[in-house]
C-alpha positions in Angstrom: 126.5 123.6 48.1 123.7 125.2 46.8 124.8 125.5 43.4 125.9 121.6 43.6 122.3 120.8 44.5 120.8 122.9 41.3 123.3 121.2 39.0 122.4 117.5 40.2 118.5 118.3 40.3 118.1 115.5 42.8 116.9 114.8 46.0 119.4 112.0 47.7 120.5 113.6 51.4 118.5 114.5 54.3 120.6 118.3 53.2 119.3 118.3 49.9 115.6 117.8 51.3 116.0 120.9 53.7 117.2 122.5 50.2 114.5 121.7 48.5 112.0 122.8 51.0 114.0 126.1 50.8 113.6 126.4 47.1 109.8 125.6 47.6 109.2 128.5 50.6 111.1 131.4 48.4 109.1 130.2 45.1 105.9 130.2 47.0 107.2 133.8 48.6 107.9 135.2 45.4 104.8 134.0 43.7 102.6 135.2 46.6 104.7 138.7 47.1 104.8 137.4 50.9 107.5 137.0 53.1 109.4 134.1 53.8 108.2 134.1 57.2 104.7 133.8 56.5 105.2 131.4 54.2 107.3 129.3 57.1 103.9 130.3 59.1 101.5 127.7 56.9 100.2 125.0 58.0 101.3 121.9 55.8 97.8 121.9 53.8 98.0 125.8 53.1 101.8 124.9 51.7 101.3 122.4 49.5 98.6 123.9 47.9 100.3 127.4 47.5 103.3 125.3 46.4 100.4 123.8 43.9 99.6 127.0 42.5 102.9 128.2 42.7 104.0 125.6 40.3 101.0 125.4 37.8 101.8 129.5 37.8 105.2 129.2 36.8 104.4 126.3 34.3 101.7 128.5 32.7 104.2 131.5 32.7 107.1 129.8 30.9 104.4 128.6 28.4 103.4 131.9 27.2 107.2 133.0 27.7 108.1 130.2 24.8 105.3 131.5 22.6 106.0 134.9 22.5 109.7 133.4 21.9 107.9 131.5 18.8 106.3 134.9 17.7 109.7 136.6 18.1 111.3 134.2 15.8 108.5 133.9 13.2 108.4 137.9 12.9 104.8 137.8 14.2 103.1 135.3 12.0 100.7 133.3 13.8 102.4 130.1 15.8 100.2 126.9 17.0 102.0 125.1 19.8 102.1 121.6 20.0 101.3 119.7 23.1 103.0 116.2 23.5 101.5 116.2 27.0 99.0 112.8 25.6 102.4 110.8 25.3 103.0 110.7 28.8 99.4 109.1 29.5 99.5 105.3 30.6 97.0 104.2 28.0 99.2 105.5 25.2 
């Protein structure tokens, strides 16, 4: 069930929501080094902002993990990433 929900990587039951919710609580746990309990413990504010950070975290993380993939492969010569993130604006 669980693995079935990865693999789609969408939301469309009322059991995938309660999934979802799941993955959120353990990602905010593990980011946090808190239990799942206190995380279940937040108010809805406190959540969705440690969710936030949670997420910007783990974005930042899996930057700097591609880099040092770059570097890897390059055999340490310098490597300049290149940010398509401009694309995605409206006024493109």
């Amino acid at each position: 069930m669980i693995e079935d929900f990865l693999h789609r990587n969408v939301v469309a039951t009322p059991q995938d929501i309660e999934i979802q919710l799941q993955l959120w609580s353990y990602m905010v746990a593990k980011h946090f080094n808190i239990s799942l309990k206190e995380v279940q413990e937040m108010t809805p504010e406190t959540f969705q902002q440690s969710l936030a950070w949670t997420l910007v975290g783990n974005n930042q993380e899996k930057k700097e993990r591609d880099v040092q993939k770059q570097k890897n492969k390059s055999g340490g010569n310098e490597t300049v990433p290149l940010d398509y993130n401009w694309l995605q604006n409206e006024d493109f």
